[in-house]
C-alpha positions as CSV (number, residue, x, y, z in Angstrom):
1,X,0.0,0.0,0.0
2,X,3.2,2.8,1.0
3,X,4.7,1.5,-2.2
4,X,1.2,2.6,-4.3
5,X,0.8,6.0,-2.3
6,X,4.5,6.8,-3.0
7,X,3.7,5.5,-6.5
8,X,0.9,8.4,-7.3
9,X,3.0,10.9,-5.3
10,X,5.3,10.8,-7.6
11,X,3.3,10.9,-10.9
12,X,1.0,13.9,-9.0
13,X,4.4,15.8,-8.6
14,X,6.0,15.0,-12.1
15,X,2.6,16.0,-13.5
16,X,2.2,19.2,-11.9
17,X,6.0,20.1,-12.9
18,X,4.8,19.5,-16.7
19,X,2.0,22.0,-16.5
20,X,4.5,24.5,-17.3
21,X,7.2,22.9,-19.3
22,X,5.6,24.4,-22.3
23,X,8.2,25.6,-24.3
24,X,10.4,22.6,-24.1
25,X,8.0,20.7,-25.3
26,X,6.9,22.7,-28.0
27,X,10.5,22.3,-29.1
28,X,10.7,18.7,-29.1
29,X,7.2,18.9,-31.1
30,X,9.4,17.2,-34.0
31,X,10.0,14.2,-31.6
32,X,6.4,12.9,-30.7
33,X,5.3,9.5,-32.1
34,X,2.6,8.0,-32.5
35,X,2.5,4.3,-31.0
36,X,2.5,1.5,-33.3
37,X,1.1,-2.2,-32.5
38,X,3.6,-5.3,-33.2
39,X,3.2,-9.1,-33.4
40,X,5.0,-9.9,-30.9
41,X,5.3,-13.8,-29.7
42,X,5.4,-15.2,-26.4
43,X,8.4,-16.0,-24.7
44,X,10.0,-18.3,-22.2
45,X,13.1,-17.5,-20.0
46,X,15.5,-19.4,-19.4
47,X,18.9,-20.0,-17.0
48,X,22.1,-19.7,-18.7
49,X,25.6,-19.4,-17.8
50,X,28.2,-16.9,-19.2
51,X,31.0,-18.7,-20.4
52,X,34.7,-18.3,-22.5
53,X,34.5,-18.1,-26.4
54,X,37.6,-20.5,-26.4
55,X,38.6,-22.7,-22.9
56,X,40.9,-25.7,-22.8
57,X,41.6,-27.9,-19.8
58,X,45.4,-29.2,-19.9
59,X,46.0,-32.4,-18.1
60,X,49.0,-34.4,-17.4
61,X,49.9,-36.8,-20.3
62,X,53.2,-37.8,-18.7
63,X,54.4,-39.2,-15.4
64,X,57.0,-36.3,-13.5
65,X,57.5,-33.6,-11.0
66,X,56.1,-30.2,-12.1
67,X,59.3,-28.0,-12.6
68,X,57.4,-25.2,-13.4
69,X,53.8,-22.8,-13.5
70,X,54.2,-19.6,-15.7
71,X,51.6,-17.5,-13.1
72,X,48.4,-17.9,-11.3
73,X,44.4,-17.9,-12.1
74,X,43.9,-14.2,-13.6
75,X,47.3,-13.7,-15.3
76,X,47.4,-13.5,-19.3
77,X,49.3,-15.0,-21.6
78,X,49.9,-14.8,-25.5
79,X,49.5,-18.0,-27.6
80,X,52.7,-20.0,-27.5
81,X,53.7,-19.4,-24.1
82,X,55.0,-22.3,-22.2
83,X,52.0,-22.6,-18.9
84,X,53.3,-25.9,-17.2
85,X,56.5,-28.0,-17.5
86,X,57.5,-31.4,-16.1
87,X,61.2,-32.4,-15.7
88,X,62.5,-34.2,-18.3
89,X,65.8,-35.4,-17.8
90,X,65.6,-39.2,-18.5
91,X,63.8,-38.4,-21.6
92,X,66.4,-36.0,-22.7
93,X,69.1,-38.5,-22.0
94,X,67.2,-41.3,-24.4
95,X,67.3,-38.4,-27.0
96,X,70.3,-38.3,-27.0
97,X,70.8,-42.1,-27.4
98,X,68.1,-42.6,-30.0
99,X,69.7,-39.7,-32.5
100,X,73.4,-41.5,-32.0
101,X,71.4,-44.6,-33.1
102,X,69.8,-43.0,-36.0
103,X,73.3,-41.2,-37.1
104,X,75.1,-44.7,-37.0
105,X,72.0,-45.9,-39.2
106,X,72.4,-42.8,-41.6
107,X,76.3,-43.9,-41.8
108,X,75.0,-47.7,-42.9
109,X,72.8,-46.9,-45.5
110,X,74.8,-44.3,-47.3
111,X,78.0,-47.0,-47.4
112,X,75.3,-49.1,-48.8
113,X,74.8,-47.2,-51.3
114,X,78.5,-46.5,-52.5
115,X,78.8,-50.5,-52.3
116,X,76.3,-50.8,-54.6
117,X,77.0,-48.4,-57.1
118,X,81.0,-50.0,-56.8
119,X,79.6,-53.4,-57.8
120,X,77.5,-52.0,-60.8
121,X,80.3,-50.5,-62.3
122,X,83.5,-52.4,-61.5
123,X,82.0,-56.1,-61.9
124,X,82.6,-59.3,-60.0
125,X,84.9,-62.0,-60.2
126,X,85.2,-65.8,-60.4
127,X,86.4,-66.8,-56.7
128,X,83.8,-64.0,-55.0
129,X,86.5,-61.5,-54.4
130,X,87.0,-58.2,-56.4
131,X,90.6,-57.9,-56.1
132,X,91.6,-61.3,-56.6
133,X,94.8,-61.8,-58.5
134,X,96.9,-59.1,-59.6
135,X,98.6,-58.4,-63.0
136,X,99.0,-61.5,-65.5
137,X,97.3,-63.7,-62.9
138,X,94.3,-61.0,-62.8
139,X,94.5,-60.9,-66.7
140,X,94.5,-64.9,-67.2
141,X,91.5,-64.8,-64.9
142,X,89.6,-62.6,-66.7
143,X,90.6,-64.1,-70.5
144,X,90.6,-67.3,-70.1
145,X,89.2,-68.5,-66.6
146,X,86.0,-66.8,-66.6
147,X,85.5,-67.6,-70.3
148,X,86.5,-71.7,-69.7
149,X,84.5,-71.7,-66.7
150,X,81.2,-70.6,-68.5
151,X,81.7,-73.0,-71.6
152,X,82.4,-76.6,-69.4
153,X,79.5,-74.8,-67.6
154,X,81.3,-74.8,-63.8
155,X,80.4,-71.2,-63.3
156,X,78.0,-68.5,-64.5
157,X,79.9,-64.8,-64.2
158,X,77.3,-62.8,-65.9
159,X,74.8,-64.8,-62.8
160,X,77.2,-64.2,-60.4
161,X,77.5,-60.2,-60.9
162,X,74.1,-60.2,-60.9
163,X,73.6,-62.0,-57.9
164,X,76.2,-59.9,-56.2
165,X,74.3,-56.6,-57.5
166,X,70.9,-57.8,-55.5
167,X,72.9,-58.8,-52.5
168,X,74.1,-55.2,-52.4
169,X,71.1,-53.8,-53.1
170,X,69.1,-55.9,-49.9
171,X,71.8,-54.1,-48.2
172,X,70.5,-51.0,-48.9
173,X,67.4,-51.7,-47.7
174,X,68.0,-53.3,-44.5
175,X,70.2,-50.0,-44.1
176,X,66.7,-48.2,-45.1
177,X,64.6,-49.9,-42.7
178,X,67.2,-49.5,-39.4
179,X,67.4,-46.0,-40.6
180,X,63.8,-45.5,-40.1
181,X,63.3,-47.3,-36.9
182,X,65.8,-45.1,-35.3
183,X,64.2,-42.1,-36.4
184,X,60.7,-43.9,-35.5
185,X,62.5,-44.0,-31.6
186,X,63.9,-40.5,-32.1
187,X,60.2,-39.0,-33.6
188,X,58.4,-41.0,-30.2
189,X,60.9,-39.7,-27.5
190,X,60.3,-36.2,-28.7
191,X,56.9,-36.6,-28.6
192,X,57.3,-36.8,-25.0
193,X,59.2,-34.4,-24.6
194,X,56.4,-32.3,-25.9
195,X,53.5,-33.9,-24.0
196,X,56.0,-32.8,-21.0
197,X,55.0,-29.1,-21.1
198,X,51.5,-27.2,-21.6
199,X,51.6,-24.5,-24.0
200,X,48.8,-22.1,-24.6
201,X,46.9,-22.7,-28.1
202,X,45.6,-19.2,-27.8
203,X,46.0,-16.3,-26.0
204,X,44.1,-16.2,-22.7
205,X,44.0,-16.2,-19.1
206,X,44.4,-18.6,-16.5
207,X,41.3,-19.6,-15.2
208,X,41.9,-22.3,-12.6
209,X,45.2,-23.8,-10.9
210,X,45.0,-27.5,-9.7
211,X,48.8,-27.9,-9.1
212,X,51.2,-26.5,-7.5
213,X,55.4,-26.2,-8.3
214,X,57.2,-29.3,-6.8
215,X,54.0,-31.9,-7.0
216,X,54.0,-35.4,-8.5
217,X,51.8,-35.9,-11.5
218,X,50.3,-39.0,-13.2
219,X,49.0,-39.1,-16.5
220,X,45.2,-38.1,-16.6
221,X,45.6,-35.3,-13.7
222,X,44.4,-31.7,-14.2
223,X,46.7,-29.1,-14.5
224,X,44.7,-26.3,-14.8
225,X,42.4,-24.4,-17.1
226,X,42.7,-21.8,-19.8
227,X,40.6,-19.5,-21.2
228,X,40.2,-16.6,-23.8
229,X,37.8,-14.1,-21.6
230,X,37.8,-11.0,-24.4
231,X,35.1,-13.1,-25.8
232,X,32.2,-14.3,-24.1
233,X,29.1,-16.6,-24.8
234,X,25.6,-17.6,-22.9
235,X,25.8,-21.1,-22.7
236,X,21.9,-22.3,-22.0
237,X,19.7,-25.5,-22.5
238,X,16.7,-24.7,-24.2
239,X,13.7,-27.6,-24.2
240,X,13.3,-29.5,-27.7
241,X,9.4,-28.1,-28.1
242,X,10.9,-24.4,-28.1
243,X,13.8,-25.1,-30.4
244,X,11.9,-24.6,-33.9
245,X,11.7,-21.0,-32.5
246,X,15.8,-21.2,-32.4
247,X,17.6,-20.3,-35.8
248,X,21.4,-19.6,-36.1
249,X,22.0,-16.0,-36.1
250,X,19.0,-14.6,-34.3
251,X,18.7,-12.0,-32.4
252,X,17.5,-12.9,-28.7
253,X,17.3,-10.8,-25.4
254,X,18.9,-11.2,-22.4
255,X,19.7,-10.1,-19.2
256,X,22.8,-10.7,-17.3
257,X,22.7,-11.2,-13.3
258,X,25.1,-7.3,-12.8
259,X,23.0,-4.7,-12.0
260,X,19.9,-6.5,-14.2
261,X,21.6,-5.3,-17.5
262,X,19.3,-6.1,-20.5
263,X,21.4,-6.7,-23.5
264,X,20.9,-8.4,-27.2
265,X,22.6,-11.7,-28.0
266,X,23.3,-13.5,-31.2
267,X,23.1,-17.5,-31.8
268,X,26.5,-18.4,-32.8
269,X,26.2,-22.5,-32.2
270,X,23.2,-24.9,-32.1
271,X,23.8,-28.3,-30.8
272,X,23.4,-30.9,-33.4
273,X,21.7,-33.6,-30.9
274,X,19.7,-33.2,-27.9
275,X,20.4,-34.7,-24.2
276,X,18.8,-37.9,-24.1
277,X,17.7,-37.7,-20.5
278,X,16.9,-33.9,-20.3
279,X,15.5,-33.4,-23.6
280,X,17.5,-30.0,-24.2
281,X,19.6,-28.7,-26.7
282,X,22.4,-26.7,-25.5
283,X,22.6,-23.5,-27.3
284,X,25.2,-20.9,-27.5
285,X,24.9,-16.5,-28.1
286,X,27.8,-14.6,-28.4
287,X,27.6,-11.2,-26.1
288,X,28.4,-7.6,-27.0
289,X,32.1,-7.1,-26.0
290,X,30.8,-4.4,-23.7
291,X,28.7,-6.2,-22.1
292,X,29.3,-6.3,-17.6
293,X,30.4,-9.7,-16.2
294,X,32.1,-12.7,-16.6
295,X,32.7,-16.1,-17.2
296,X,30.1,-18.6,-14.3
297,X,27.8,-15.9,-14.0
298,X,24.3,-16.3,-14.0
299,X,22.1,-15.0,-17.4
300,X,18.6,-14.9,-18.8
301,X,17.7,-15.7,-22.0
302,X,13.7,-15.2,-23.5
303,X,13.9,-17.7,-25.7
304,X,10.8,-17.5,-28.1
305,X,8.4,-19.9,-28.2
306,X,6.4,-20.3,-31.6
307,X,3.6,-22.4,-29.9
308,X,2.0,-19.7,-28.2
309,X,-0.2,-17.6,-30.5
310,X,1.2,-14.6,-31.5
311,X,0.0,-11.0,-29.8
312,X,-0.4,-7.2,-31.1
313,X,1.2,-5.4,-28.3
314,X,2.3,-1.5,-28.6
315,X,5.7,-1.0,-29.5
316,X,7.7,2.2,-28.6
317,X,11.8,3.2,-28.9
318,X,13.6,1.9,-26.1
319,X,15.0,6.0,-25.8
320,X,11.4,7.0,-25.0
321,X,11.3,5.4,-21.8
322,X,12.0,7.3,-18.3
323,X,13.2,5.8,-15.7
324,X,12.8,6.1,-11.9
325,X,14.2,3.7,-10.2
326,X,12.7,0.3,-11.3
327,X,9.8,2.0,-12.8
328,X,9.5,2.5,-16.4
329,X,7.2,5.5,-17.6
330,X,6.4,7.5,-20.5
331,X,5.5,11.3,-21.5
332,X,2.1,10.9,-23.1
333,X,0.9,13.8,-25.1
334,X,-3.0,14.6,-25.0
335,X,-4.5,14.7,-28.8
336,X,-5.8,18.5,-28.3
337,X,-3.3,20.2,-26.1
338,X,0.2,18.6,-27.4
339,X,1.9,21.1,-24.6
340,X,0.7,19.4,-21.6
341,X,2.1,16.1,-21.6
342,X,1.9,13.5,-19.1
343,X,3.7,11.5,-17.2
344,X,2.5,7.5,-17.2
345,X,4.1,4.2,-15.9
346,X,3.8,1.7,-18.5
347,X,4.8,-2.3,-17.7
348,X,6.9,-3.1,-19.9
349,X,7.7,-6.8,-22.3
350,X,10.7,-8.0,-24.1
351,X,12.7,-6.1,-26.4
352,X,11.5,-6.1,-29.8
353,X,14.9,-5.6,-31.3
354,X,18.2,-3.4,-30.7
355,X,16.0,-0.4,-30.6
356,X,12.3,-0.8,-29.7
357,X,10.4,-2.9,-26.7
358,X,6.9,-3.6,-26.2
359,X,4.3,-2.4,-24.2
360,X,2.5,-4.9,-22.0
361,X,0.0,-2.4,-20.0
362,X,-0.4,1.3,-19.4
363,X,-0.2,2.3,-22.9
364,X,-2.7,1.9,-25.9
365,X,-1.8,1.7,-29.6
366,X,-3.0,5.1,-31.4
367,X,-1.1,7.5,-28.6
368,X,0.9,10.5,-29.2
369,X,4.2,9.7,-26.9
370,X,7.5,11.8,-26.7
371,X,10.1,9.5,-28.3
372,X,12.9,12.0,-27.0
373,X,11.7,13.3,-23.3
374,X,13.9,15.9,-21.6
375,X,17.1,15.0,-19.9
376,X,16.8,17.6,-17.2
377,X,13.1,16.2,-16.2
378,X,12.3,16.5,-12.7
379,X,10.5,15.5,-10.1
380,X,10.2,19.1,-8.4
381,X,8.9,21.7,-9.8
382,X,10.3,25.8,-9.1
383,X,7.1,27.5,-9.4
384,X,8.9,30.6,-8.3
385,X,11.4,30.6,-10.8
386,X,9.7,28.7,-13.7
387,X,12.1,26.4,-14.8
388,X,13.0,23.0,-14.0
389,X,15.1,21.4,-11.2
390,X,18.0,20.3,-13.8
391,X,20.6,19.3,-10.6
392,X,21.2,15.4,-10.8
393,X,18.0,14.4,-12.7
394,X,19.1,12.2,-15.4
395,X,18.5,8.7,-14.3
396,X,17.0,7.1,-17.6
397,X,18.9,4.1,-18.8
């Protein structure tokens, strides 16, 4: 009942101030509207949570002792930057033995090579030597032992070069295949190596710490968690029935859980398959980067819902609305004398879009409002003096 008297006291007082704020008004003449009606759809809110555009949780992927932590949760880092590092010692040391074993299997392979590229070109002999004999003895073997050899059908030269030539050549590839199973070993240890430190895949901030320098890991264990904060989304689970009313790139409203601030979202991600126990779809909308808060904080979305028939409610320009306190109000200009206006609380709906918001009660369609009212209105009126309180009396929002 106080809150009703105190109510009409202050509409009685703001209306009386009015009376004579004649030429003002007249000025603003150019900035009455007439309201419009709008189809506007019912609505269902729902709980969200505001949450990082981009978050990673690092856990341990190898056994160790944590050697070091670059910082602590609220500290910012730029993509790159090493965030957690576990000693590493025995792994460097089996580097180190696993590239001596793959430069003693480069050596192999490239004398391979040279050996068989020797015994293409220079040939092979009858006894299985290269170098056997040495002037007329290595000149009778090639004239006339070789030659002999292949007509009484003892030996076959041209058979045995050839059969040398592949021997040479397997050696090659045995050389191959050791050569790539030490660099196989090599490729695996410095994997490790890399799944021994956490580096930041973005830039961000450090959200959460679960370690601490100097504590014993296992693989599986969390680390901590990372986040890029400069963006942030609503993360909420809207009901299958009211999805149809869901599209990718809509505008919805929302209101975020600081101070009440009403903002506009946009649906950047729709879940492709809905919870099987809940029935939900989880649903993502990026925020204006000015908008208060920040990641866990509570939001509410008015998700549409297209199964409630649709209404003709007045609409009128957010900027037309006064505010004092938590009630909304609106200068209402008479038909017949347009320099009286008057002061009315409305109730207000949803926002209609970035601009305008319905009208729920208070207000009829076919009214002359002031879409631009005064920002030195006042609640006191100087009769005296004739001209408005201007000290401190710009609360709209």
């Amino acid at each position: 009942m106080n809150v009703n008297i105190k109510q009409f006291t202050l509409v009685a007082a703001l209306s009386i101030g009015l009376a004579a704020f004649v030429p003002e008004v007249m000025a603003l003449e150019g900035s009455v509207i007439t309201v419009e009606s709008g189809s506007i759809g019912a609505t269902t809110t729902l709980g969200g949570t505001v949450v990082p555009f981009k978050e990673v949780s690092f856990t341990a992927q190898m056994p160790g002792r944590v050697e070091f932590i670059a910082g602590v949760e609220g500290d910012w880092f730029k993509s790159g930057t090493v965030l957690v590092a576990l000693d590493n010692d025995d792994l460097i040391a089996m580097r180190r033995s696993a590239q001596a074993g793959l430069d003693s299997a480069d050596a192999n392979w490239k004398n391979a090579r040279v050996q068989y590229t020797r015994q293409v070109y220079s040939g092979s002999d009858y006894g299985g030597s290269d170098n056997t004999g040495m002037g007329m003895p290595r000149m009778m073997d090639f004239m006339v032992t070789r030659p002999m050899s292949s007509m009484m059908g003892v030996d076959n030269p041209e058979l045995s070069r050839r059969a040398k030539i592949y021997n040479q050549g397997s050696q090659i590839d045995q050389a191959q295949f050791a050569r790539q199973q030490a660099l196989g070993k090599l490729q695996e240890l410095e994997a490790k190596l890399r799944d021994t430190k956490s580096i930041a895949p973005f830039s961000g901030v450090i959200v959460a710490k679960h370690i601490e320098k100097g504590n014993t890991v296992q693989p599986g264990m969390p680390l901590l968690t990372f986040a890029d904060t400069r963006h942030l989304q609503i993360k909420v689970d809207v009901p299958a029935r009211l999805m149809p009313g869901v599209q990718k790139d809509m505008i919805i409203p929302a209101k975020l859980d600081v101070g009440d601030t009403k903002i506009e979202t946009k649906v950047a991600q729709i879940y492709p398959m809905a919870d099987s126990q809940r029935h939900t779809v989880t649903v993502k909308l990026d925020l204006p980067k000015d908008a208060p808060g920040g990641p866990g904080m509570y939001a509410e979305v008015m998700i549409p819902d297209v199964t409630t028939p649709v209404k003709n409610l007045p609409i009128i320009p957010k900027a037309s609305v006064i505010w004092r306190g938590s009630l909304p109000a609106v200068l209402v200009v008479g038909a017949e004398r347009a320099s009286e206006p008057q002061l009315r609380m409305v109730r207000l709906g949803g926002f209609v879009d970035d601009k305008n918001v319905s009208v729920l009660s208070g207000l009829n369609v076919g009214e002359r409002i002031m879409a631009t009212p005064p920002s030195n209105l006042a609640s006191d009126w100087n009769a005296s003096s004739g001209k408005t309180n201007v000290s401190g009396m710009d609360n709209r929002r």
